[in-house]
C-alpha positions in Angstrom: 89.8 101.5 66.6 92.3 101.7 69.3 93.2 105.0 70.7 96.5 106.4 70.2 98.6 109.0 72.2 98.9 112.1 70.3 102.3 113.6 70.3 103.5 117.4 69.4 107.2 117.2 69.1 109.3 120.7 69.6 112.3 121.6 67.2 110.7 119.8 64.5 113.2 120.7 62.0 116.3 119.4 63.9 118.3 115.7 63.4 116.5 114.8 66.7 113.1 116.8 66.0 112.6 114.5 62.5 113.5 111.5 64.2 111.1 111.9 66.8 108.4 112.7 64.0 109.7 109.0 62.7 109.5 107.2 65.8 106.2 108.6 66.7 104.9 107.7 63.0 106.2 104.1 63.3 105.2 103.5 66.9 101.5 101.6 67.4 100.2 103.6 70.1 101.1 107.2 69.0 100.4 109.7 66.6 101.5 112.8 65.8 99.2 115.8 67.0 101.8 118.8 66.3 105.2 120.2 65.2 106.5 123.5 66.8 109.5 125.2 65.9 111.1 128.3 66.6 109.9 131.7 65.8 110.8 133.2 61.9 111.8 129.3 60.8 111.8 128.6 57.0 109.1 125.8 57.8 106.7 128.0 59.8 102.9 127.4 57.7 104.8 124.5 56.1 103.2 121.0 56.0 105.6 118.9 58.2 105.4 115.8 55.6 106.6 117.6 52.6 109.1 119.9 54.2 110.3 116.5 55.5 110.8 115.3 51.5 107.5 112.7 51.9 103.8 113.5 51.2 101.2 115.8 52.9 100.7 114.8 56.6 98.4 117.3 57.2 100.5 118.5 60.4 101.1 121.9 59.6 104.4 123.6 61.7 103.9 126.6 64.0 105.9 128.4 66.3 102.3 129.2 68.3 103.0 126.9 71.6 99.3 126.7 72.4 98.3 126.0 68.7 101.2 123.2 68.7 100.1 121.4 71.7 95.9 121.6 71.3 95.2 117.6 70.7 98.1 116.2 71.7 98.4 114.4 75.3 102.3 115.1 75.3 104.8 116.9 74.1 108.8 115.6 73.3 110.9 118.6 73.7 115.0 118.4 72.2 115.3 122.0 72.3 117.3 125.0 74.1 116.6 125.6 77.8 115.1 128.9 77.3 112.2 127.3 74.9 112.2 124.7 77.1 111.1 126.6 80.0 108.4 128.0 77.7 106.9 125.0 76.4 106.6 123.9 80.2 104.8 126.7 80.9 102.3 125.7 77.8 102.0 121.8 78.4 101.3 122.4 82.5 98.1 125.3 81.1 97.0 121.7 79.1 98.1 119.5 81.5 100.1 117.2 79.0 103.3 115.4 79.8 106.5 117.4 78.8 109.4 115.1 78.3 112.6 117.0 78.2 115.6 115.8 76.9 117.1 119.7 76.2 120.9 119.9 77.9 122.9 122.7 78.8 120.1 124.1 81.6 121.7 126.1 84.4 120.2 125.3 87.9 117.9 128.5 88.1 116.4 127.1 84.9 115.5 123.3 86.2 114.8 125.5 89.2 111.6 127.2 87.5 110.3 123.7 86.1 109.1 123.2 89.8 106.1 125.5 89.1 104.7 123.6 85.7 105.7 120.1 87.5 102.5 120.9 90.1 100.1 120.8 87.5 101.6 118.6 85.1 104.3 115.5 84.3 107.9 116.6 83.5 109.9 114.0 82.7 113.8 115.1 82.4 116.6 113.4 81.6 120.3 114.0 80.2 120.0 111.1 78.5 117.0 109.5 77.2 118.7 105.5 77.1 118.2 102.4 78.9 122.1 101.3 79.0 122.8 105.0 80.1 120.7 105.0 83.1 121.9 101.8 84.5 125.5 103.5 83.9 124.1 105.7 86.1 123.1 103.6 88.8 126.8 101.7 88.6 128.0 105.2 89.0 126.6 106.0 92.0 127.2 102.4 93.3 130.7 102.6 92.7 131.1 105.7 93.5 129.4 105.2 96.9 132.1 101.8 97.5 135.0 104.1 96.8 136.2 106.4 99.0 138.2 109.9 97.3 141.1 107.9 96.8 140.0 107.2 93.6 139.4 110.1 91.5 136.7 110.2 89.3 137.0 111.7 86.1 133.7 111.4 83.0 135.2 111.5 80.0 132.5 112.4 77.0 133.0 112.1 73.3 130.1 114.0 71.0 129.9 115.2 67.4 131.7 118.6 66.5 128.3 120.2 66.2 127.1 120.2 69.7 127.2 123.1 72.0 127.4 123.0 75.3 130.0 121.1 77.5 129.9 118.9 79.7 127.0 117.2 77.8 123.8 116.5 79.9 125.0 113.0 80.3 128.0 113.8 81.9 126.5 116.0 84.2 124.1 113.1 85.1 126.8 111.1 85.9 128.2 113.3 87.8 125.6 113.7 89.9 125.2 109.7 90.5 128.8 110.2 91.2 128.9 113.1 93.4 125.8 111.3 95.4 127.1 108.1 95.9 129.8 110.1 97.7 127.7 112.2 99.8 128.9 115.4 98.0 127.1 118.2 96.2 128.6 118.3 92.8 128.6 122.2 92.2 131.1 121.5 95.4 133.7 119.6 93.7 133.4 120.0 90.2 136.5 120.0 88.4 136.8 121.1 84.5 137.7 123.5 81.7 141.4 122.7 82.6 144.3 124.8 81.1 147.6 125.7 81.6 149.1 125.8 85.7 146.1 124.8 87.5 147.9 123.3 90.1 147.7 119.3 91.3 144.2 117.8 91.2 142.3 118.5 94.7 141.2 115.1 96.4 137.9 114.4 95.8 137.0 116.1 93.5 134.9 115.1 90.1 136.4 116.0 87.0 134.8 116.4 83.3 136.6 116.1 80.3 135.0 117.1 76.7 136.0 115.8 73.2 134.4 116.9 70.1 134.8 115.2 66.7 133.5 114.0 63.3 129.9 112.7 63.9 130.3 111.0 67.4 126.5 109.8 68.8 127.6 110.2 72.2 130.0 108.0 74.2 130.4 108.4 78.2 133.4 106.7 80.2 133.1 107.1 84.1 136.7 106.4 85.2 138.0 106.0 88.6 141.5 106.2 89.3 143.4 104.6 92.4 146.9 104.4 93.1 148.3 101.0 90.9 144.6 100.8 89.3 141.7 102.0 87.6 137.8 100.8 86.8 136.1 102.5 83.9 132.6 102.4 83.1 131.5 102.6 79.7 128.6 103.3 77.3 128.6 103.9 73.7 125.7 104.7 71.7 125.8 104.0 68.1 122.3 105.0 66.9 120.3 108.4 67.8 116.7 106.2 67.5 117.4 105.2 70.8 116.9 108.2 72.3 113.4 108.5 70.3 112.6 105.3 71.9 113.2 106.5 75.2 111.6 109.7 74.9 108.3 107.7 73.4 108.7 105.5 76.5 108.7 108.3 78.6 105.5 110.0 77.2 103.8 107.2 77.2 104.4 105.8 80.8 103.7 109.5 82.2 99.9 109.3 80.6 97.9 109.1 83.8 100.9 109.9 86.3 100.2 112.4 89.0 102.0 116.0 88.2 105.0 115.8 89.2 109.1 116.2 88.3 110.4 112.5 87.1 113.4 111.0 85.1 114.0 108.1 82.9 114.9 106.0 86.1 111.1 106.3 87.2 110.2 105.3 83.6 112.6 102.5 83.8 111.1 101.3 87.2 115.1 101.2 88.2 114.4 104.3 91.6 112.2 101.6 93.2 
């Protein structure tokens, strides 16, 4: 029998947590090894396959880290950047991969995944899609082409039920942006506009947020020059692509050296 890639996934009980438990089901060279959710949850000492509305699956969810994790060779983590942080500290003590595709993480926080990342795999990414990360790569190529008379401004549509702004993506892009420019982005961000704030400063990268209905997640990169513009586009339709990517990423990091990596490593599109 071939041997498969067990899997814990974090947030079990979430949109993204059950279709992770999908994808790994479906997919030929995983399995699922655990189900972790947070602290006091309804499904804690729950069997994941009937909380789920199938049968038994014999996966039994836990909000014990360690107990989450023993068997499994990775863990796929959509979660909130303080649990996040955790569950890095518990896959580097097992030496697993961690793939992270949790947003909103302040810079102190990606900050502390440098300690886990020496004795394990962290893969992170805003976004966890093929079509995205070339978007980023076009970003940063454009970006680099133009100088800052064009204005950049990422324009990102998600549903009405996600909370944080500028989404991950965004900030991704902004960062392809910002270093195709030779900038620091934290040096020439530009959002949360309101009232009199004055005539847009050159050079800097703006972010604009729209949420609505039950919008996947679309990104426009625009750039604006005087008589014309270019806008960059991606719209994703379905949230299985991100499971695909996140599989992807756990299984590419099997064998990697520890280490901090994103989905363009995965991708092979840094070399």
């Amino acid at each position: 029998m071939t041997q498969t890639t067990g899997i814990t996934i974090t947030g079990v009980s979430g949109r993204m947590g059950q279709m992770l438990v999908q994808a790994v089901a479906a997919h030929e060279a995983t399995h699922l090894a655990g189900a972790a959710e947070r602290a006091g949850h309804d499904w804690i000492g729950q069997d994941l396959g009937l909380v789920m509305g199938g049968t038994a699956s014999g996966i039994i969810v836990t909000d014990d880290a360690a107990q989450a994790m023993s068997g499994a060779q990775a863990v796929i983590d959509f979660t909130a950047p303080a649990a996040t942080i955790a569950f890095a500290q518990a896959a580097a003590e097992r030496g697993i991969v961690h793939v992270i595709g949790t947003t909103g993480m302040g810079a102190d926080q990606i900050a502390t995944l440098a300690g886990p990342a020496q004795r394990a795999v962290i893969v992170r990414a805003g976004n966890m899609s093929l079509g995205v990360n070339l978007l980023t790569l076009l970003t940063r190529k454009v970006a680099a082409a133009l100088d800052a008379d064009f204005d950049i401004e990422i324009i990102e549509y998600h549903h009405n039920r996600k909370v944080d702004a500028p989404s991950g993506t965004a900030l991704m892009l902004g960062e392809a942006a910002a270093e195709g420019r030779g900038v620091t982005l934290a040096d020439v961000t530009d959002s949360g506009r309101d009232g009199l704030t004055g005539a847009r400063k050159r050079g800097d990268i703006g972010f604009s947020a729209i949420r609505g209905g039950d919008i996947v997640g679309e990104h426009d990169v625009m750039f604006a020059g005087e008589g014309e513009r270019i806008i960059l586009r991606h719209i994703a339709s379905d949230r299985a692509l991100f499971a695909r990517g996140a599989l992807k990423a756990a299984l590419w990091g099997q064998g990697r050296a520890p280490g901090e990596y994103d989905m363009l490593d995965v991708l092979g599109l840094n070399d």
